[in-house]
N, C-alpha and C positions, 0 to 999 in steps of 0.2 A: 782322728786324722788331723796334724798341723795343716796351716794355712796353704801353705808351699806344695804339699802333698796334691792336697783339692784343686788349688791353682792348675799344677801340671794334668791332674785326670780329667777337668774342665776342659782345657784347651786341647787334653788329646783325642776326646771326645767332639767338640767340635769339629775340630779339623777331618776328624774320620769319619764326620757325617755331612761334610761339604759337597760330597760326589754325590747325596742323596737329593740335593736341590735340583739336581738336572733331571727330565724327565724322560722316559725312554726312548722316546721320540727324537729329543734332543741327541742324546746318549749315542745310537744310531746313526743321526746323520753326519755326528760329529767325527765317530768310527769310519764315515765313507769319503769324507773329508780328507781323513790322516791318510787313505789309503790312496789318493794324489801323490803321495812324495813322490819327490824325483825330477825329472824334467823333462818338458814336453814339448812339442813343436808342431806349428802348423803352421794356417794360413788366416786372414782374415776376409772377409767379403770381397776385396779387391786383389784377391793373389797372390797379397806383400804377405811376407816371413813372418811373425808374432813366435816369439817364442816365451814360454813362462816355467816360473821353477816352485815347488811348492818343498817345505821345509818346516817339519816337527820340530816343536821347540818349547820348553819350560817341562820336563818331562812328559810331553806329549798335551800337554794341554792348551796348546798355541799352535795353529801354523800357518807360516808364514809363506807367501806366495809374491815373489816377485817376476813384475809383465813388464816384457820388452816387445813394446807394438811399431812397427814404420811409423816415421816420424814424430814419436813422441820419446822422453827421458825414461828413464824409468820407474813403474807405479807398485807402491807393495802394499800389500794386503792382511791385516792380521785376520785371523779366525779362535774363535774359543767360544765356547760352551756358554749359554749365559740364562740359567734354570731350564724353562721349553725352549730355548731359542737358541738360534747361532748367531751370535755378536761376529761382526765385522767393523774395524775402522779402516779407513784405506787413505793412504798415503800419497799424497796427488804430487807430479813434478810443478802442478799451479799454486801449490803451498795451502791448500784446505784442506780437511780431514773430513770426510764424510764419515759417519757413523750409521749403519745398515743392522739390518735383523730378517731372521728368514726363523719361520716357526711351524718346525715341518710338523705334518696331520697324520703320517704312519710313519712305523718303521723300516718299512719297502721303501727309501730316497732314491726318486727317480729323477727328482731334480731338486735345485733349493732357490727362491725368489726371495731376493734380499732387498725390504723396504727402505725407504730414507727414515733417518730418524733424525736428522741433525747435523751439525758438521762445526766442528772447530775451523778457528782461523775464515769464517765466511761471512763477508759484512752484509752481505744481504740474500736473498731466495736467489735474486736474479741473477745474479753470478756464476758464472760455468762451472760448473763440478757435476762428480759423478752421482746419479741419483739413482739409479736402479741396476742390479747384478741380477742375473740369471744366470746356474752354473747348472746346465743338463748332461747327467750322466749316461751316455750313450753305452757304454761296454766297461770294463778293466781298462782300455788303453786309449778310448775316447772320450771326451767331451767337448761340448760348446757352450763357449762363457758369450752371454751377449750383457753387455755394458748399456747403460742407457745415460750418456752427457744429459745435462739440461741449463740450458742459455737462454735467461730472456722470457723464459715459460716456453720454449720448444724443446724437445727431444732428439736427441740424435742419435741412432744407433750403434754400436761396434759390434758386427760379431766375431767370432775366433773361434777357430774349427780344430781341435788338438790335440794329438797324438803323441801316447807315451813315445821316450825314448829308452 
């Protein structure tokens, strides 16, 4: 076999064993993830309208979820696979990137808690950004995402109550 031969069976080999990194666990929560598409609406803790959109993307291995909360721009969300875990960075209108992981323990996702891990664009801890996601699957057409800001070392809550459309 030439060089060129080997080169392409290597690399297709790889590639077709890149889905085996994710754990089924992962695999799973990733699959109840994608089944978000669409657009949602609700309410958050005080009444106001929240509406959000979730959106498959890069052949399904991305999705994107953009939140429209009362009084705030708007915030997106990426999601993908990332071995056991579900990588999230999230896209703030305050210009940091928080980077989150949830590392679900079954294949039953009844909800996914996404830890801080990081965050591009943030000069220091103390700086307001998003540090903690919690996305509980309530049904097919519900959930509740509660957000958790953190300023200063306090916590602030958002939650959002929402309903496919």
């Amino acid at each position: 076999m030439d060089c060129r031969k080997l080169a392409l069976l290597l690399i297709s080999v790889s590639v077709a064993a890149s889905p085996l990194l994710a754990s089924p666990y992962s695999t799973a929560a990733f699959k109840k993830l994608l089944s978000l598409a669409g657009r949602w609406e609700g309410k958050d803790e005080h009444g106001m309208v929240v509406k959000t959109t979730f959106k498959p993307m890069a052949s399904n291995t991305a999705l994107m979820e953009t939140l429209a909360a009362p009084g705030m721009d708007e915030m997106v969300s990426l999601y993908s696979v990332d071995q056991d875990s579900i990588a999230l960075v999230h896209y703030c209108p305050t210009n940091n990137q928080p980077r989150m992981r949830a590392t679900p323990d079954s294949d039953d996702v009844k909800q996914l808690s996404f830890e801080f891990q990081g965050a591009g664009n943030l000069q220091a801890p103390s700086e307001g950004h998003q540090h903690h996601l919690i996305i509980h699957f309530e049904d097919a057409n519900h959930i509740t995402e509660t957000w958790t800001w953190r300023q200063n070392d306090k916590d602030t809550l958002m939650v959002f109550h929402l309903t496919r459309k």
